[in-house]
C-alpha positions as CSV (number, residue, x, y, z in Angstrom):
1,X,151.9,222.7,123.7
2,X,149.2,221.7,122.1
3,X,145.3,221.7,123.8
4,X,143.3,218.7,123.8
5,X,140.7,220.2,120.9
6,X,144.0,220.6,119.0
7,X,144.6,216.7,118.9
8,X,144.0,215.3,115.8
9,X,142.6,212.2,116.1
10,X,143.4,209.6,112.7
11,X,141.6,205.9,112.7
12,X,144.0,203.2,112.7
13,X,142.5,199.9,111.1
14,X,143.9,196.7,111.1
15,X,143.6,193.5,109.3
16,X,144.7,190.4,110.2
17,X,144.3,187.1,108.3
18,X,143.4,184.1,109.6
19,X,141.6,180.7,108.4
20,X,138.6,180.5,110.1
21,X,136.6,177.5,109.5
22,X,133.1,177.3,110.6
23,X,130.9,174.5,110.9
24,X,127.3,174.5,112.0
25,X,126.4,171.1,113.6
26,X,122.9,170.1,115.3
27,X,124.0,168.4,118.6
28,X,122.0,165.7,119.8
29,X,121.3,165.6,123.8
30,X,119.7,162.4,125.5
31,X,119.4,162.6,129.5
32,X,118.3,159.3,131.8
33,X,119.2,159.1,135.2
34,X,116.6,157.8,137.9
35,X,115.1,160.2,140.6
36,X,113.0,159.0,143.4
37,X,109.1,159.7,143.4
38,X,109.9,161.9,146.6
39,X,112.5,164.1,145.2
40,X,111.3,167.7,144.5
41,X,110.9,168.8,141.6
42,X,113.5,171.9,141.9
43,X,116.5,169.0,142.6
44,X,114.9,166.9,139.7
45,X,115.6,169.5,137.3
46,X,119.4,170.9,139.1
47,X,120.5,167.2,138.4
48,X,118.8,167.5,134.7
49,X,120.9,170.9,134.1
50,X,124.0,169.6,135.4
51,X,123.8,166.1,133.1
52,X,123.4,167.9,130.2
53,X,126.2,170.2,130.9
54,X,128.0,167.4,131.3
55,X,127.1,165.6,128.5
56,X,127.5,169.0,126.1
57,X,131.6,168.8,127.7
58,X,131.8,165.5,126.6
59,X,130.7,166.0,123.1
60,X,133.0,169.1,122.8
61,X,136.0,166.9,123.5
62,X,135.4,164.9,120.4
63,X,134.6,168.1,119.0
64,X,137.9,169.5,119.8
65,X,139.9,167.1,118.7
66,X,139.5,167.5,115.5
67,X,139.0,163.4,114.3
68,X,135.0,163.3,113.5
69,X,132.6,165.0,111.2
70,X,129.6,164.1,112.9
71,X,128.0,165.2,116.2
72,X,128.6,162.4,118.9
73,X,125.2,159.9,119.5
74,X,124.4,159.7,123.4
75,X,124.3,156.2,124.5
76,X,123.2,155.3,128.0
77,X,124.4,152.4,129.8
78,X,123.2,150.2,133.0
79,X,126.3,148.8,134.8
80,X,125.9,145.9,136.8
81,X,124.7,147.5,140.6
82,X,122.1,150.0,139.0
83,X,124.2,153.0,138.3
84,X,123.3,154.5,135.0
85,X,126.0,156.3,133.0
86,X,125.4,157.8,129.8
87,X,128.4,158.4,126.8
88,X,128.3,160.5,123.6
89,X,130.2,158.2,120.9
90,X,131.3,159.6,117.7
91,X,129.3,156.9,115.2
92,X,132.4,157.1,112.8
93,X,134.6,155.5,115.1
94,X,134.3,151.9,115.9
95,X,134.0,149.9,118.9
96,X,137.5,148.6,117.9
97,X,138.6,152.5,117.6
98,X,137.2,153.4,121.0
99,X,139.0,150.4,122.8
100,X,141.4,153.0,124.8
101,X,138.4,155.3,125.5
102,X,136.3,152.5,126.7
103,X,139.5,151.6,128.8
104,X,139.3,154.7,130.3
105,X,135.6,154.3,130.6
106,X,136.2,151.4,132.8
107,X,138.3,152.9,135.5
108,X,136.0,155.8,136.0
109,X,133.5,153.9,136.6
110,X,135.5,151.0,139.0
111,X,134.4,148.3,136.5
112,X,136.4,145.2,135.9
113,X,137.6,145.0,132.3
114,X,137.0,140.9,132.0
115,X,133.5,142.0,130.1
116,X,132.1,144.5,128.1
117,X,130.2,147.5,129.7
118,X,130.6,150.1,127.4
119,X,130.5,148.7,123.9
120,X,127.6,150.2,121.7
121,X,125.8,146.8,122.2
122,X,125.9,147.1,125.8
123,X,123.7,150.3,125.4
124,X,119.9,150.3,126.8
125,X,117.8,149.7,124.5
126,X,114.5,151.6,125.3
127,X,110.8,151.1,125.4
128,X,109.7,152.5,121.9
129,X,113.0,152.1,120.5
130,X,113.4,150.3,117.4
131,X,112.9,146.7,117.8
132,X,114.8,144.3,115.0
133,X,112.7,141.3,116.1
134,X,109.6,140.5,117.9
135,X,111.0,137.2,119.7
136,X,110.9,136.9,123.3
137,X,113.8,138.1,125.4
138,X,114.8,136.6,128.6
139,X,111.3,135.3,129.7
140,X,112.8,133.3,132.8
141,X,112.8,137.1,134.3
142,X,109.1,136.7,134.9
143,X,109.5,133.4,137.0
144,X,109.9,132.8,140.7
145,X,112.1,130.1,142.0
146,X,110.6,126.8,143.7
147,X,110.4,126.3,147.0
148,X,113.6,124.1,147.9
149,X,114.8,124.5,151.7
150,X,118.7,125.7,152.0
151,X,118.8,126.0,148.5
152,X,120.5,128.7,146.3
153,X,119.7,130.1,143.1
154,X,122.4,130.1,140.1
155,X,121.2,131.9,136.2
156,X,122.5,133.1,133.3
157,X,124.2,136.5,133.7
158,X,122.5,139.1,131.0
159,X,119.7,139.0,128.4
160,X,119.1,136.3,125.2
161,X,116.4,136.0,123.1
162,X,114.4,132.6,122.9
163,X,114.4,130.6,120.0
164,X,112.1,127.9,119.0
165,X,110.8,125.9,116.5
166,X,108.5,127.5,114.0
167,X,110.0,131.3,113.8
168,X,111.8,133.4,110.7
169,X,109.3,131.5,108.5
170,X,111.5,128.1,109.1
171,X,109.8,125.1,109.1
172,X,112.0,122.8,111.6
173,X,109.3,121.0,113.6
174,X,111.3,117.6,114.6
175,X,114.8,118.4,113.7
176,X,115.6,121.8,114.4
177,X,115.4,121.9,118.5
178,X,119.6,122.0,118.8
179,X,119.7,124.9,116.3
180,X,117.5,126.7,118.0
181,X,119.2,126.5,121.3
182,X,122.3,127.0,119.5
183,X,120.7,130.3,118.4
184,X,119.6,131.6,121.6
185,X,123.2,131.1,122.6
186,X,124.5,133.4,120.2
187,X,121.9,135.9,120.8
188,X,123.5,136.1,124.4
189,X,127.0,136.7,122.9
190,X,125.6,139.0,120.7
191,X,123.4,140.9,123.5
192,X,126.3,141.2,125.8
193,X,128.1,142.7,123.2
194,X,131.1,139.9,122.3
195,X,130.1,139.9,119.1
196,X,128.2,141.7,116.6
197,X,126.9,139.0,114.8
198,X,123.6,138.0,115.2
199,X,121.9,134.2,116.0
200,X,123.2,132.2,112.3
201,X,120.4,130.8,110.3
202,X,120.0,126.7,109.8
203,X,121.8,127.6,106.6
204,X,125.0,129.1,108.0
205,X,124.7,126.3,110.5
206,X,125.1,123.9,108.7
207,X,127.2,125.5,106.2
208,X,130.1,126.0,108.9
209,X,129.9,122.2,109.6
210,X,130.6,122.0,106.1
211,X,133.7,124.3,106.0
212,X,135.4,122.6,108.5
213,X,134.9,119.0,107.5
214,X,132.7,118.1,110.0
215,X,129.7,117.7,107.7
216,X,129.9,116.9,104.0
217,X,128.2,119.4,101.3
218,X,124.8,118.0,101.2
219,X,124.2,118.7,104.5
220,X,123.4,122.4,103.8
221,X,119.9,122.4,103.3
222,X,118.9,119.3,104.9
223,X,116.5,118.8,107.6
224,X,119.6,116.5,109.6
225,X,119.9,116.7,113.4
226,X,122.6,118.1,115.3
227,X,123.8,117.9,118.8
228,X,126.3,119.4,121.4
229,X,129.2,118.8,119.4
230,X,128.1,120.4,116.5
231,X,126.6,123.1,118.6
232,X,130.8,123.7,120.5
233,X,131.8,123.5,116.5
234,X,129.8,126.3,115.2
235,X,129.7,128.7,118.1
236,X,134.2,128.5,117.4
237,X,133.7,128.9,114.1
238,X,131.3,132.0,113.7
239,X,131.8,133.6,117.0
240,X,135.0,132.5,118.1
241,X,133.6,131.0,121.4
242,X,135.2,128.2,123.1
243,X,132.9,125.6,124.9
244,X,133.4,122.8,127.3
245,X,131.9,119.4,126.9
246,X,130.2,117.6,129.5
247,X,129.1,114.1,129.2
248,X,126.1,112.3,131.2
249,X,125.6,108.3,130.4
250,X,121.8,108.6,131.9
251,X,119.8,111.6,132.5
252,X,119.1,110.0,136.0
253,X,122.8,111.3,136.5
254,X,122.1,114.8,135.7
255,X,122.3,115.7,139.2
256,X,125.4,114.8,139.8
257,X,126.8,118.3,137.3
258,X,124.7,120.4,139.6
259,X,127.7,121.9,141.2
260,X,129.7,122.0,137.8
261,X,126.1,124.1,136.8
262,X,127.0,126.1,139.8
263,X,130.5,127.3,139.2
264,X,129.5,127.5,135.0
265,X,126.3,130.2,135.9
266,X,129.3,131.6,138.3
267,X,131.7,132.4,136.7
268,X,130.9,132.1,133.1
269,X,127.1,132.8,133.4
270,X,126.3,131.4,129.2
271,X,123.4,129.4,128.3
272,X,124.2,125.8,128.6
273,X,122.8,123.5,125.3
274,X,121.9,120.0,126.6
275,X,121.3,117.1,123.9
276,X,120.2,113.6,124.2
277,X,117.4,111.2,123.7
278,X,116.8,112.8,120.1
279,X,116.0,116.0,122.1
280,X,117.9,119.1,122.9
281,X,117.2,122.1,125.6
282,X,118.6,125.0,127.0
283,X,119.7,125.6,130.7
284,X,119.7,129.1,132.0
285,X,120.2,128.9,135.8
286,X,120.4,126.0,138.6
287,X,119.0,125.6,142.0
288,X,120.8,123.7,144.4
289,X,121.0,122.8,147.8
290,X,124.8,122.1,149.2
291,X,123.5,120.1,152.1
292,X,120.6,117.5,150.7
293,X,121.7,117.5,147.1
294,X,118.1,118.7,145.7
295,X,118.2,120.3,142.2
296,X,116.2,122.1,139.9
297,X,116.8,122.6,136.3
298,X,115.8,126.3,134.8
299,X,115.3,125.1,131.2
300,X,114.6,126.8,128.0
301,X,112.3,124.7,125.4
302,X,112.8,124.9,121.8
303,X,110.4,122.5,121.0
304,X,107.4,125.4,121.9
305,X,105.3,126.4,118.4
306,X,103.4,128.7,119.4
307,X,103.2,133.0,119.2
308,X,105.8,134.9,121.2
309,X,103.6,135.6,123.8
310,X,105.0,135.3,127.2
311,X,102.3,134.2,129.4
312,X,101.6,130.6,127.0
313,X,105.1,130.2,127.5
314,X,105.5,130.7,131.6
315,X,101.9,129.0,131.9
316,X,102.5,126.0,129.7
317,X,106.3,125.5,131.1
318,X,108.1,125.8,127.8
319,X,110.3,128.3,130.2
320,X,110.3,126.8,133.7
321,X,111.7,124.8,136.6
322,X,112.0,121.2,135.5
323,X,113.2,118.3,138.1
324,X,115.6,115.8,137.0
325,X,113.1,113.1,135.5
326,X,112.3,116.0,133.0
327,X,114.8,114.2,131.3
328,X,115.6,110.5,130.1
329,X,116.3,108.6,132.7
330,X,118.4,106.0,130.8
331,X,119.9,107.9,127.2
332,X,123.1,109.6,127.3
333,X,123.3,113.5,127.3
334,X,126.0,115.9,126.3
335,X,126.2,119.5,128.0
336,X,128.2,122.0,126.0
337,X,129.2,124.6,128.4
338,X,130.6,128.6,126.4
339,X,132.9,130.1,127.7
340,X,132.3,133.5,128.3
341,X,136.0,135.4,126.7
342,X,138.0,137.5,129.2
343,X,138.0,140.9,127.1
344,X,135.7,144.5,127.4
């Protein structure tokens, strides 16, 4: 038998081979979630740590899957009731990519799937963040409603950017009101994410007139007016949107679509163009009462030349509560009413 000093002790190496790929990626982190003045600062900084936790898990999955090459981006996203919820999205994959994902999005987060929440132009876009124009966005935010007794309050559901004569270095003083409206409806369907076109020029205007037959081929280019129906054309033909048409044979009349205005801001919640009288406007909200019948117009003016400066455009009413005699009493006016599509 053999001591233990007598053991003779031999190394025993082993190699194994394996492909072992390594990759070395910088992951971006972005955390926004509101905390009340009062809070300490020791919870402040436990929810902090446990967001970005989170948001490193998230990331991973796409990491683990094996399908991207780049780090996912951090998006953060306000849903409708304040909650704020923020996704890392692979940039390689497209919003058409990411439809089951965002499906899955939408039943985490008990939101209906007749809009979209969690599209990449749904995210927040934040102060100091890089701004593609310097138009004015939603300036009726800034506004307070009139006074009108048992009256309720009915606007446009998400953010457009106002249009009006003079801007983009186009020259459209007298002719060009309806194609500005036109724009800052498309800017809404392109802010709440439907689409991601932006607001068409005059030229692509007119040019889709042209392609479906509406206009002939020397209207491109021309200073010509266009109204309502031109305005329902061009919005199905570059966006895809369908409108509703609603006619008024005097502007004296116009109260009489207040409830129409009511269920539209409802359940649709799109700018509403309004042309007539040679002029054409934008409605963002109505204020009606159900037992006298007074209205009050929320309209957006094209017709306004000046800078994109907010307080010449709340002070001088280019943005503001109108009453009925705002408009013609005696010329006919067409309303075209987008529909808002059913999809996330």
């Amino acid at each position: 038998m053999c001591e233990p000093s007598d053991v003779v002790v031999t190394p025993c190496l082993r190699q194994t081979r394996n492909n072992i790929h390594v990759t070395r990626l910088c992951l971006p982190l972005d955390v926004l979630f509101a905390a009340s003045s009062s809070q300490p600062w020791g919870d402040v900084i436990v929810q902090l740590m446990h967001r970005l936790k989170q948001q490193v898990q998230e990331s991973g999955k796409w990491l683990e899957r094996g399908e991207i090459l780049q780090p996912p981006i951090p998006l953060h996203f306000l849903l409708t009731g304040g909650a704020l919820v923020t996704v890392p999205l692979p940039p390689e994959l497209s919003d058409d990519d990411l439809k089951e994902f965002r499906m899955e999005l939408h039943g985490r987060h008990d939101v209906p799937l007749d809009r979209p929440c969690f599209r990449r132009g749904n995210a927040l876009t934040l102060p100091g963040g890089e701004c593609q124009e310097c138009f004015l966005r939603s300036p009726h935010g800034s506004l307070s409603p009139p006074s009108v007794p048992d009256a309720q309050v009915f606007l446009v559901q998400g953010d457009y950017t106002y249009y009006h004569y003079g801007q983009g270095g186009t020259s459209d003083v007298g002719w060009g009101c309806a194609y500005r409206s036109l724009q800052t409806i498309a800017s809404w369907f392109n802010l709440q994410a439907y689409t991601s076109r932006t607001a068409p020029s005059h030229e692509e205007i007119q040019q889709a007139l042209v392609d479906v037959g509406d206009k002939p081929k020397d209207f491109v280019g021309s200073r010509r007016w266009i109204g309502s129906i031109e305005v329902q054309v061009v919005l199905g033909q570059l966006l895809g949107i369908s409108s509703r048409i609603v006619c008024i044979s005097k502007g004296s009349e116009l109260e009489s679509c207040a409830r129409e205005l009511v269920t539209h801001f409802s359940c649709e919640g799109t700018p509403v163009m309004i042309g007539g009288g040679v002029l054409a406007h934008t409605i963002l909200g109505v204020m009606w009462s159900k037992t006298s019948g007074e209205t009050r117009f929320l309209v957006l003016d094209p017709h306004y030349t000046g800078p994109d400066d907010l307080n010449p455009v709340l002070d001088k009413g280019w943005c503001g509560w109108k009453r009925v005699d705002f408009w013609a009493p005696n010329s006919f006016y067409n309303l075209c009413l987008p529909l808002r599509p059913r999809e996330f």
